[in-house]
Structure formats: structure tokens, C-alpha cells
C-alpha positions in Angstrom: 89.8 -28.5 119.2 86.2 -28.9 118.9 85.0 -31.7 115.6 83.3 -29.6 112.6 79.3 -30.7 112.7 79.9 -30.5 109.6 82.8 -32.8 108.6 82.0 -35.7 107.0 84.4 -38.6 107.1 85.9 -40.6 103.8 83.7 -43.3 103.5 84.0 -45.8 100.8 82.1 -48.8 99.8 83.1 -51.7 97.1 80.0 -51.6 94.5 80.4 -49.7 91.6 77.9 -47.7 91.9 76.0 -48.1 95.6 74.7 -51.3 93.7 73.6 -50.3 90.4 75.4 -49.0 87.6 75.0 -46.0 85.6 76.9 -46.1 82.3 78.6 -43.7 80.3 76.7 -42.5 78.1 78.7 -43.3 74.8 78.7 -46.9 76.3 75.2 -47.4 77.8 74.0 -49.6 74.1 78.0 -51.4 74.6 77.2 -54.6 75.2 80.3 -55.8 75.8 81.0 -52.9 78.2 78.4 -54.0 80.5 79.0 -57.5 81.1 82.9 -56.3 82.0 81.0 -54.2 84.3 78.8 -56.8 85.6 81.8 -59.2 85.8 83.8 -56.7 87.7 81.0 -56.1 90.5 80.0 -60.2 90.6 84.1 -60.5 91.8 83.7 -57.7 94.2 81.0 -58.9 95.7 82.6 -62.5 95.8 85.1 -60.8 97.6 87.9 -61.6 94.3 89.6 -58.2 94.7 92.5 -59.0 93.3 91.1 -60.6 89.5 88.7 -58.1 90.2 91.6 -55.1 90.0 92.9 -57.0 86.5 89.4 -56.9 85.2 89.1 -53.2 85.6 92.8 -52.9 83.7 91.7 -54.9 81.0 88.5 -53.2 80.8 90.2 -50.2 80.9 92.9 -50.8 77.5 90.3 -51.7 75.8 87.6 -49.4 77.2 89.3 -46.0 77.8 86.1 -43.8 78.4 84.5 -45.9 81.0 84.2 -43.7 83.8 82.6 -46.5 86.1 85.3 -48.8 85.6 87.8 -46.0 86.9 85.7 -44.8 90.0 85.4 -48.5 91.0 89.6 -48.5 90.2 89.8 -45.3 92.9 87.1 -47.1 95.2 89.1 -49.9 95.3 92.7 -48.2 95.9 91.5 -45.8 98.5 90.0 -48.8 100.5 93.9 -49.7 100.8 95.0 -46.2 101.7 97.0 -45.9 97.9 95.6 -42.6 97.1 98.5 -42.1 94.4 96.5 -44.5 92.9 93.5 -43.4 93.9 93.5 -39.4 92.9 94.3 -39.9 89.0 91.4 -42.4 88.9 89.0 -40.3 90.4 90.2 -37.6 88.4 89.7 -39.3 85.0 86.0 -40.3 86.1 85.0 -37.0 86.8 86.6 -35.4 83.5 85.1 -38.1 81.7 81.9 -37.6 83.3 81.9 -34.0 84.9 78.5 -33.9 85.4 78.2 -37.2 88.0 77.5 -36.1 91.2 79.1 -39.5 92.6 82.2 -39.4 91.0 82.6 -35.5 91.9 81.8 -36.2 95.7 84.2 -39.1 96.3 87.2 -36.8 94.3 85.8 -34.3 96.5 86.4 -36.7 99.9 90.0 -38.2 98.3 91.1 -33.9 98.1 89.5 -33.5 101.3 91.5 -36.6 102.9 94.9 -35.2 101.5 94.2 -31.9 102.8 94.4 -30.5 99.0 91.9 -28.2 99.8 92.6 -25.9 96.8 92.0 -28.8 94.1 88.7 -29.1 96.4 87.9 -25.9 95.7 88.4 -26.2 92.1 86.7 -29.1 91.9 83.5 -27.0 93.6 83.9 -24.9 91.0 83.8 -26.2 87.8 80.6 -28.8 89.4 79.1 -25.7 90.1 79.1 -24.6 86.3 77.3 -27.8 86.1 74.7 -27.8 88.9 74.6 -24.0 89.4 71.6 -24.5 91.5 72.9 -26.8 94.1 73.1 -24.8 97.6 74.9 -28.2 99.2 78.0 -28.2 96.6 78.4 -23.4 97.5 78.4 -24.4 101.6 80.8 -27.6 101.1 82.8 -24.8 98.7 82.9 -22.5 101.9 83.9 -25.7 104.2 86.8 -26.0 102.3 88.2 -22.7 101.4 87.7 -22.2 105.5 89.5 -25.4 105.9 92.1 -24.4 103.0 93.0 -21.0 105.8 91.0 -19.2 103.6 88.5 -18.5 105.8 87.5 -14.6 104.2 86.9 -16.2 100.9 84.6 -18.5 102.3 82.5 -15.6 104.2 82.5 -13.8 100.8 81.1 -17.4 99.2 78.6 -17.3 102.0 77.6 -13.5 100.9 77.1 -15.2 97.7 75.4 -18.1 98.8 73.3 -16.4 100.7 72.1 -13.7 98.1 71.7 -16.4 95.4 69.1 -19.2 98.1 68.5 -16.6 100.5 68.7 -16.8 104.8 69.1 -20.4 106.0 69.8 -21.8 109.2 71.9 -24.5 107.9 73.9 -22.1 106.0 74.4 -19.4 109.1 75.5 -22.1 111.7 78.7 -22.6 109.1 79.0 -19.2 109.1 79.0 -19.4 113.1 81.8 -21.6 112.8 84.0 -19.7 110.6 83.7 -16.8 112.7 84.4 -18.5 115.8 87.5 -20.2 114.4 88.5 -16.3 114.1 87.9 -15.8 117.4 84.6 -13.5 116.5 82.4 -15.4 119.0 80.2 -12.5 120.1 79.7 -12.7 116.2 78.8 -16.1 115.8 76.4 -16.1 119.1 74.3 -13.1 118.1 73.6 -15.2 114.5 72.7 -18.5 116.6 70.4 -16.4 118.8 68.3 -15.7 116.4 67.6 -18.7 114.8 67.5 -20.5 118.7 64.6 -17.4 119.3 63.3 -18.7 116.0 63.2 -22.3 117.2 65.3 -23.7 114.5 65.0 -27.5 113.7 68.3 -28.3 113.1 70.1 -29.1 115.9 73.6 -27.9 114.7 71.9 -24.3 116.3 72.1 -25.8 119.3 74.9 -28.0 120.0 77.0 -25.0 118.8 75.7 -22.4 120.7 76.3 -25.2 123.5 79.7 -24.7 122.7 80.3 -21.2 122.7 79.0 -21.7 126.5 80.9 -24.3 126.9 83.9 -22.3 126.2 82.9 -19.5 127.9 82.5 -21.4 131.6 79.4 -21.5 131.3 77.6 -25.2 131.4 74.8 -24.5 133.0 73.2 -22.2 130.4 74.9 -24.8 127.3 73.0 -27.3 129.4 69.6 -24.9 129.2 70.1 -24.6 125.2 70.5 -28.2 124.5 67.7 -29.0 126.7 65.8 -26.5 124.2 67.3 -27.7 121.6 66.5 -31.3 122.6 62.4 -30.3 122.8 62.4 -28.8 119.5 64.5 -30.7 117.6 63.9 -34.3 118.6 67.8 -35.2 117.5 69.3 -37.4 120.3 72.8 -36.9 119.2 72.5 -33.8 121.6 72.7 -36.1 124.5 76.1 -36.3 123.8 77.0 -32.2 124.0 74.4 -32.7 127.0 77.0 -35.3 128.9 80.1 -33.4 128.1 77.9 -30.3 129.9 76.9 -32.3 132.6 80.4 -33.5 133.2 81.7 -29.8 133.3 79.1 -29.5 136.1 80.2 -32.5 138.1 77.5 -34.5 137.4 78.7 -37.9 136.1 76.0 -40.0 136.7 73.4 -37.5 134.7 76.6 -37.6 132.0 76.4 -41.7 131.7 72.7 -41.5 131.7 72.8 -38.9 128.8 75.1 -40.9 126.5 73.5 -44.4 127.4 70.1 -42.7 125.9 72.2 -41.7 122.9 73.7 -45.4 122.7 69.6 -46.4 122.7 69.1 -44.1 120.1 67.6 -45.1 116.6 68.5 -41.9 115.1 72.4 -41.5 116.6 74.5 -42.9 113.9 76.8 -45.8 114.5 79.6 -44.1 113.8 79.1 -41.4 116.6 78.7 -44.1 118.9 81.4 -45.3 117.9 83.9 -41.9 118.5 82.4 -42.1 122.3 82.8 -45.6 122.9 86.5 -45.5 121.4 87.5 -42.6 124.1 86.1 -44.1 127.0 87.9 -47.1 126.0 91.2 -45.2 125.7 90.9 -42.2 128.1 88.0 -43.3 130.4 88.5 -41.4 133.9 85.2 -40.9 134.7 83.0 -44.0 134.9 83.0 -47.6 136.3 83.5 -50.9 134.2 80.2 -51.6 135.3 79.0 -48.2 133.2 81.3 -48.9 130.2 79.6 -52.5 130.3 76.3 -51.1 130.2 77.3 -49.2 127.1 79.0 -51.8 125.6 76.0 -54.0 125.9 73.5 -51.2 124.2 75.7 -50.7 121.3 75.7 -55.0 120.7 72.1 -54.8 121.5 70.9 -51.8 118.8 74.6 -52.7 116.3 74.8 -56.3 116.0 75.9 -56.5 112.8 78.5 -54.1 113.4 82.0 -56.0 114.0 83.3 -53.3 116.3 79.9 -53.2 118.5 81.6 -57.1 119.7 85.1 -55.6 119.8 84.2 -52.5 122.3 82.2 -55.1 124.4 85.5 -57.4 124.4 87.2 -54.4 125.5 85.6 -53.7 128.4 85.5 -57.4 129.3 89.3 -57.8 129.0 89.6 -55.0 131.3 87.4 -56.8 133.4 90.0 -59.5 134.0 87.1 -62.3 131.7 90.0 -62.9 129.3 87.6 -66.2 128.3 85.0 -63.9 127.1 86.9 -61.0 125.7 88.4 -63.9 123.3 85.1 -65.1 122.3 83.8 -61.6 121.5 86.8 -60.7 119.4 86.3 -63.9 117.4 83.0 -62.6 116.5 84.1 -59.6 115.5 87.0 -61.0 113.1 84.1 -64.0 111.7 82.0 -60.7 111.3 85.1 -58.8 109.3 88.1 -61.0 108.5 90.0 -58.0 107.4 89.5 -55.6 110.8 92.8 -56.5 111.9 92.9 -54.6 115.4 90.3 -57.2 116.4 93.1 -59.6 115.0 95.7 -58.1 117.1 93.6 -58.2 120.4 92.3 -61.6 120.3 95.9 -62.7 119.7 97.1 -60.7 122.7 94.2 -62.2 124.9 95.4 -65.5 123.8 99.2 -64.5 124.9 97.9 -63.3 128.3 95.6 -66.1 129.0 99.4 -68.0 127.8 97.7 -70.0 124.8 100.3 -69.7 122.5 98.9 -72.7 120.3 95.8 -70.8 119.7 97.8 -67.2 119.0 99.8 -69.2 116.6 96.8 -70.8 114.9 94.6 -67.0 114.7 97.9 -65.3 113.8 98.4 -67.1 110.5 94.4 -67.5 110.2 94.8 -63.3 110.7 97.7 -63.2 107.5 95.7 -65.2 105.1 93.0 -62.5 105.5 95.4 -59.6 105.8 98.9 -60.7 104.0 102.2 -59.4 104.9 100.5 -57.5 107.9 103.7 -56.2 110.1 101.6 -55.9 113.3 100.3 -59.4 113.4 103.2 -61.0 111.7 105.1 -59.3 115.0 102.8 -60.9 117.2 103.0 -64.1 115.7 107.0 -64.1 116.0 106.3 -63.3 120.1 103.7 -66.3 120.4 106.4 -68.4 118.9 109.1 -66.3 121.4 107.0 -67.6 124.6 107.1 -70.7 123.1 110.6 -71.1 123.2 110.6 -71.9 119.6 113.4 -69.2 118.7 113.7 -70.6 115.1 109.7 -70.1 113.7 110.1 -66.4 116.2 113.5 -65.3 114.1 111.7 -66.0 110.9 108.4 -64.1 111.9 110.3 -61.3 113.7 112.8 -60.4 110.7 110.0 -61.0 108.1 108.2 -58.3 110.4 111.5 -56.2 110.0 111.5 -56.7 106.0 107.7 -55.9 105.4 107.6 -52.8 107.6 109.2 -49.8 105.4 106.1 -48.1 105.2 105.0 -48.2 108.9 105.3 -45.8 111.7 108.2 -45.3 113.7 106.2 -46.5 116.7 105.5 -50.0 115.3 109.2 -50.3 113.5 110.3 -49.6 117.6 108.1 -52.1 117.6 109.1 -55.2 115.5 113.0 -54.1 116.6 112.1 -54.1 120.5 110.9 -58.5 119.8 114.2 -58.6 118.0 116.5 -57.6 120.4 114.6 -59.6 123.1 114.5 -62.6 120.3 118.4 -62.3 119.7 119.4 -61.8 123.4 117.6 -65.1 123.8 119.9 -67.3 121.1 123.2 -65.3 122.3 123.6 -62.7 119.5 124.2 -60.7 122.0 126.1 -57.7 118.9 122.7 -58.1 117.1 120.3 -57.5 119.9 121.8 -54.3 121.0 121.9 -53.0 118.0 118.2 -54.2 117.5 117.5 -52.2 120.9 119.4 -49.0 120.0 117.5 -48.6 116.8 114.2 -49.4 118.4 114.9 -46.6 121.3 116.0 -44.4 117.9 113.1 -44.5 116.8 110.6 -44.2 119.6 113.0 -42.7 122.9 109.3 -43.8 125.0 109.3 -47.1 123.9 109.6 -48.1 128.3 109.5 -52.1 127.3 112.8 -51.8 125.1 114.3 -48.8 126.9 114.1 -51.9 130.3 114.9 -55.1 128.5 118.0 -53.1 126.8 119.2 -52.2 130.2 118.7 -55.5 132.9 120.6 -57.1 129.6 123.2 -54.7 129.6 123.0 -54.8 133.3 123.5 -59.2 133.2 126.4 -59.0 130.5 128.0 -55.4 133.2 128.3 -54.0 129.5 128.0 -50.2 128.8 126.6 -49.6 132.3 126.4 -45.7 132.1 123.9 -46.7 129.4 122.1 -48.9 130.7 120.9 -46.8 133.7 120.6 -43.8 131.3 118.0 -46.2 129.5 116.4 -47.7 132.7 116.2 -44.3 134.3 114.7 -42.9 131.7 111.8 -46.2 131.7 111.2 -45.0 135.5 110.7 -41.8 134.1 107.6 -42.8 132.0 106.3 -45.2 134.2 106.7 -44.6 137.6 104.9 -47.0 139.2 106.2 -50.3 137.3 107.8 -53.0 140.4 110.0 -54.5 137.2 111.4 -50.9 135.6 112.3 -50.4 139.4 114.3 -53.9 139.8 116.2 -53.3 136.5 117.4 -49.5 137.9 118.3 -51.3 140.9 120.3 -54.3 139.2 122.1 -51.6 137.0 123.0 -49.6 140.6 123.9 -53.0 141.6 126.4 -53.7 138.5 127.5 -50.1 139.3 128.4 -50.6 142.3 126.6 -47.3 144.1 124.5 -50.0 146.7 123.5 -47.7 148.7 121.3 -45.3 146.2 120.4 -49.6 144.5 118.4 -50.3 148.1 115.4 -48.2 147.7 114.6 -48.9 144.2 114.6 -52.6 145.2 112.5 -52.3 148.1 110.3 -49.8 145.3 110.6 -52.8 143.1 109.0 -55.7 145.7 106.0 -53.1 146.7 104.9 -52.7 143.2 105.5 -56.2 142.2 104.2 -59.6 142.3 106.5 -61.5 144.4 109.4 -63.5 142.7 112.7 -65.6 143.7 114.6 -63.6 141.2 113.8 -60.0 142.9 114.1 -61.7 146.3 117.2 -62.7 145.5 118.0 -59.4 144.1 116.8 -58.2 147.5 119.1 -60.2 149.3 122.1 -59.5 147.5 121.9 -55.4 147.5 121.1 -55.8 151.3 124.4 -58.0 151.9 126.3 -55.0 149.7 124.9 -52.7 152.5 126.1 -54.5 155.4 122.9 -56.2 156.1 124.1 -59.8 156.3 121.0 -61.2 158.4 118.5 -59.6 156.4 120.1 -60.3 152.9 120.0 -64.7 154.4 116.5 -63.7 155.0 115.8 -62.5 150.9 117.7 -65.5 149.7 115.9 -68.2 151.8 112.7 -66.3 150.3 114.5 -66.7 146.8 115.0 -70.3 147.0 111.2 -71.3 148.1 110.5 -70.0 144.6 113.2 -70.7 142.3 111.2 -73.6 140.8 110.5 -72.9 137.0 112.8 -69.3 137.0 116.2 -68.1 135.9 117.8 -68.6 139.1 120.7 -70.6 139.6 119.4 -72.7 142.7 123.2 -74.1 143.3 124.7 -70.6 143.5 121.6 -69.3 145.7 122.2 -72.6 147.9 126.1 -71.7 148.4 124.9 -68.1 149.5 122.8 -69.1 152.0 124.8 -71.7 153.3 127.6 -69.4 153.6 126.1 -66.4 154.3 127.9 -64.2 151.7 127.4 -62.6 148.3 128.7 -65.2 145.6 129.4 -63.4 142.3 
């Protein structure tokens, strides 16, 4: 589905009032009243958020018609995502202040956020009794009652918009959307036409006409009207629609060329740089790391002071295999913003690759005295400790993970019960981890690391076998190409005893994996269950030249060799 040119996402800042404050006016002469104010925004600014919240609750007993106080209340709670909060906060400011086109508009963005598009609407409406000659607050009334599936009241509140301001561009290319969300796209073109023959400045004319070609199979002629649209409106975010055109034509390199220029741009907001940058990071299939390298560069180069220009650029550069560097951009990014804690969570999982589980350690807690009780890095920090074979310091990060995430997705609570099971296989509560594993698979059935672990361990204690190759199938399944998903099936096959179907999921397993004694072994022992005695000698020798620092028991693999049989 295509992105509204017209949505605007819920941005919030921490000043009360974009760094001035407007008072009430019953309190403006309160003297009192404004140095509460004035102390509030000093520890907001310190970063003292939370003497800062019981400043605005004191403030608030004894100052029940301070609208600002309450606004910067909702600013604050919708920062943390606590709209319950939030709402009533921003509801008081603006009945206390109906008239405040600030308070209205971030109301207006918590409704929008909630998908309350009916309170939305109301909201436009009573503002509208206030401002009744603001065009902007009638076409954000017709965004939402199109977005609230009440898309013929909105085209009746554009009738009325337009009769009351007269013909705009602006207002016709909402229309245009409306109508081709109901599938009237012949409609919607003939009303672009016009203002594209008219040589419209806006370049939401073009980029949506664009589209309409776009859908339509036709790239070439979207590629002709943003070109126009490009020469007559001088707005670079059309390079963007212009690379998704010249990608539908094939032409990748005129597609990277086209979004570099909008990286260069002055005039491309950050934040559409950033929706580009975090899909080709994600979902990337059409350029080289060279390209996204380039891109990453630009965007540190024209955003420096933008934590997440560093992070995109340590992206690329961990993808790269230059875990070294990737580290050192991500601890710019969290210096830059101690709170962005998906920087956090990939500098500690550079510093678990790279195997520096000190450092991980050391960042972790560092990353949970900025970000308290976070599940994700509290998880993270219980797996450095895991690696490090400290099981105590993992068990209390892992299960104080477990205890802090009630309110997280299902996806991380797989999560945090996946390091759990592992963690408890490892100390022999053997009960504990598969029931940590079940509930993990319970709550995310493509979880492949948990659906695998659960299985070999299943598979090693030749416990609940029809389970365990249910689960390690079903990791193949998801991942096809993974050597170690393949040498768990074939350990299960092997516990099973069906050898035959076991062999070519081992031989799978040691093409699509980095040698090691314990899958050589493996080897060795399937091919001696086959009847393949000289070969099996053969795996086991290999087995033994690398059982240095593994699992294996070197005695038992000696005693196999030596005697040329399978030794349970």
C-alpha cells in the first residue's frame, strides 16, 4: 500500500512549548506559576525527567488551570508510548485552552496515533468554530474522516472546503487520493491532469500521478511526469518516486544515482532519508554494499548530528564483515543518543560476534542505566554472560528479562524464553529448559534458533524424539540452507534410528557448514549405521584432528577409531 503524501508522523519534542512558553491567560501575571514553569523546562532540558514529572504534579494540585503544565505532562508520556496517560492530558489542555493551535495539533497526532479517527474529527470540529478560516485544519478534517472509512463524508468536506477557499491544487491532490483509494482512478488522473497542464508547483501533483502510472504498468510515462515534475517544481524528494520508476524499468544503476541525489539533497528531509535507508538495510536486493556504503556515507556527511546517520553507516559496515568499525560507529551513535537503544542492541551484538564479552557486559549495563529495566538489552546481557560460561550472573539477567517483559511482543518474550532454555540445559535443569523451549515455540512457531536448540537437546537426552524432529523439521523448513538446522535433523534421524533417510541431511549439513570435529564425527557415525565402515574411520579420524576446545569426547572417539565400530 502506497504512504499518504500527506501523513504526517507523531513527532514529539520535550520543551514546553518549542522553547518558549505561552501562558494561560488567567495565569500569565502568576508569578509563582511561571517560575514552576521555568523550573519544569530547566529539568527537562537537564535531562531530570523524572523530578521533572513530580514538578508538573505538584504544579498541577496546586495549579489546576495550567494548560502548559498538562501539554508538557502529555509530551512527556507520549515520548514513553503511555498514551493512557497521554490522551486525558492533552485533552484537559485543549479544553482549557481550546483556542491553542499547539495543544489542538498534538491531541490531534495522539487521536491520529490510536487510530481514534472519530475524536479526530471532533476535535476538527469544534477548532474549526474557533479558527473558521483555517483551510489546513478542513483538509486535515477530510484526511481523517477518509482515514476513519468515511471516505464520502470527506469528499462532501472537500465540496465544502472547496466552495468556502475556492480551487487549490493542494486541496484536489487529497481529493485524488480519496478517489483512488475507491478505486476511481480515471477520476483522480483527469483532476491531476489539469493542474500537471497547469504546471502546478507542488510536487504532490506529480509524484501521484507517478503513481497512478506506476500502477497502471506504466513506468516510462511516471518516469516522463516526474521528470516534469522535477523541472517545475525543484523538490528533490521526487528522485525517490523517480528510482522506484527506474527500477520498474530495470534500470538500477539510474535508480542508485536517483536516490544518492536525494541523499545530497538540502531540501529531502532527514526523515525520508531515513525510510529509504532503513529498507535497503532490511530488504536490500538490488544494489552492492559498495552502493549502500556510498549512501551511508552521504547521509553522515549532510546528517551528522543525526545518531541514526552513524547507525545506518555501521550497518552497512557490519555487513561488510569491519565488525571493528561497525562498533565504533554505533558508539557514536549511542554518545550521540544514550536512550536509542537499537544502537544499544547492535553494538552489543557486534561485541558478541567479534567474542568480546567483557566489553558486551560493560555497554550492556552502561545501555540499562540509560534505558532501565529494558527486556531486549537485559536479554543480551544474560547471553554475554551465557558465552562467558558465567551461568550464575546469565540466570539472574535471563529471568529478570522474563520478569520485566509482560508488556512486550510475543516475538521478544520467544525471545528471552529461547536464552532460558539454552541457559537451563547448560546447568542440567534439563524439566526447566523444555518447558522454557515449548513456551518460546508457543509463542513464536518461527522462532528457527529455539525450534533447533530444543530438538539436538532432545535429540542428546533420546527424549520425545517424534518432537524433536517435528521441531527440527519444521527449522529446515524456514531455513533451508542452514549446515547446523541440517545436522540436528540428521542427529534426531540418527537417535531415531531411520539411518538411511539421517545420511543426506548430514552430508547437507557438512556442505553448508564450516567444518567441525563434532559434525565429522556425526558423519562418521551415520555412515558406520549404513554399512559404510571405511568411510565412517575416515570421518572420525577427521573428528579427532579437531576435537581440541569442543564437546567431543576425545577417549570415546579414540576407542572408535581404534576399533573400527560405533561406540554408544
Amino acid at each position: 500500500m502506497r504512504k499518504s503524501q500527506w501523513c504526517k508522523p507523531l513527532v514529539l519534542g520535550v520543551m514546553l512549548m518549542a522553547g518558549q512558553v505561552l501562558f494561560a491567560q488567567e495565569l500569565k501575571d502568576d508569578k509563582g506559576y511561571k517560575e514552576k514553569l521555568a523550573s519544569i523546562e530547566s529539568k527537562l532540558k537537564s535531562g531530570d525527567l523524572a523530578n521533572a514529572l513530580q514538578s508538573i504534579e505538584e504544579t498541577l494540585e496546586r495549579y489546576p488551570k495550567g494548560a502548559e503544565v498538562y501539554y508538557a505532562k502529555s509530551l512527556l508520556y507520549a515520548q514513553a508510548r503511555n498514551f493512557e496517560v497521554a490522551l486525558p492530558a492533552a485533552e484537559e489542555a485543549v479544553k482549557i485552552a481550546p483556542e491553542n493551535i499547539l495543544y489542538n495539533n498534538h491531541l490531534l497526532e495522539l487521536y491520529k496515533s490510536k487510530g481514534d479517527f472519530d475524536s479526530a474529527v471532533q476535535l476538527l470540529d469544534d477548532f474549526i468554530k474557533t479558527q473558521p478560516d483555517n483551510p489546513q485544519v478542513y483538509r486535515e478534517k477530510i484526511m481523517m474522516q477518509h482515514a476513519g472509512k468515511k471516505s464520502e463524508d470527506a469528499l462532501k468536506t472537500y465540496d465544502e472546503t472547496k466552495a468556502k477557499f475556492g480551487e487549490t491544487d493542494t486541496l484536489d491532490v487529497l481529493k485524488a487520493e480519496i478517489l483512488m483509494d475507491l478505486d476511481r482512478t480515471k477520476e483522480a488522473n483527469d483532476l491531476l491532469q489539469t493542474w500537471r497542464k497547469k504546471k502546478s508547483p507542488i510536487r504532490q501533483v506529480y509524484s501521484t500521478l507517478s503513481y497512478i502510472m506506476m500502477d497502471q504498468n506504466k513506468p516510462k510515462e511516471a518516469l516522463d511526469v516526474l521528470e516534469e515534475g522535477l523541472l517545475t517544481t525543484k523538490d528533490d524528494l521526487l528522485y525517490m518516486d523517480m528510482a522506484d520508476a527506474n527500477m520498474a524499468l530495470k534500470k538500477s544503476p539510474q535508480a542508485f544515482e536517483n536516490i544518492k541525489k536525494s541523499f545530497q539533497s538540502n531540501t529531502v528531509n532527514f526523515i525520508d532519508k531515513h525510510r529509504v535507508m532503513m529498507s535497503l538495510v532490511n530488504n536490500n536486493k538490488d544494489f552492492s554494499k559498495d552502493q549502500l556504503q556510498d549512501l551511508a556515507n552521504v547521509l553522515v556527511l549532510k546528517h551528522p548530528r543525526m545518531p541514526d546517520s552513524h547507525m545506518f553507516k555501521g550497518d552497512i559496515l557490519w555487513m561488510r564483515g569491519e565488525l571493528d568499525q561497525a562498533k565504533s560507529l554505533y558508539l557514536t551513535t549511542v554518545t550521540m543518543n544514550p536512550q536509542h537503544v537499537e544502537a544499544w542492541r547492535k553494538l552489543i551484538n557486534v561485541e558478541l560476534a567479534a567474542n568480546q564479552l567483557d566489553e558486551a557486559i560493560v555497554d550492556g549495563n552502561e545501555a540499562l542505566r540509560n534505558n532501565p529495566n529494558n527486556v531486549i538489552i537485559t536479554y543480551f546481557v544474560g547471553v554475554a554472560y551465557m558465552m562467558k560460561k558465567d551461568t550464575e550472573n546469565a540466570r539472574l539477567y535471563l529471568e529478570r528479562a522474563l520478569d520485566q517483559s509482560a508488556n512486550e511482543n510475543d516475538f521478544v518474550k520467544s525471545m528471552v524464553y529461547g536464552g532460558l532454555g539454552d541457559l537451563y540445559h547448560e546447568i542440567k535443569m534439563e524439566s526447566a529448559s523444555e518447558v522454557a523451549y515449548d513456551e518460546a515455540i508457543k509463542l513464536d512457531s518461527n522462532n528457527v534458533t529455539v525450534l533447533n536448540n530444543a530438538a539436538y537437546y532432545l535429540a542428546l537426552q533420546k527424549k520425545d524424539l517424534e518432537k524433536a524432529a517435528e521441531y527440527s523439521r519444521r527449522s529446515n523448513e524456514l531455513e533451508p540452507s542452514s549446515g547446523t538446522f541440517q545436522d540436528t535433523y540428521a542427529w534426531v534421524l540418527f537417535q531415531q534410528g531411520k539411518y538411511q533417510e539421517a545420511l543426506p541431511w548430514i552430508e547437507k549439513a557438512i556442505k553448508n557448514s564450516e567444518p567441525s570435529g563434532v559434525l565429522f564425527e556425526h558423519y562418521g557415525d551415520i555412515l558406520f549405521k549404513v554399512g559404510k565402515n571405511k568411510e565412517a574411520v575416515k570421518q572420525w579420524e577427521k573428528a579427532l584432528t579437531m576435537a581440541d576446545g569442543s564437546s567431543i569426547d576425545k577417549e570415546k572417539l579414540k576407542k572408535k577409531i581404534s576399533e573400527k565400530k560405533y561406540i554408544e
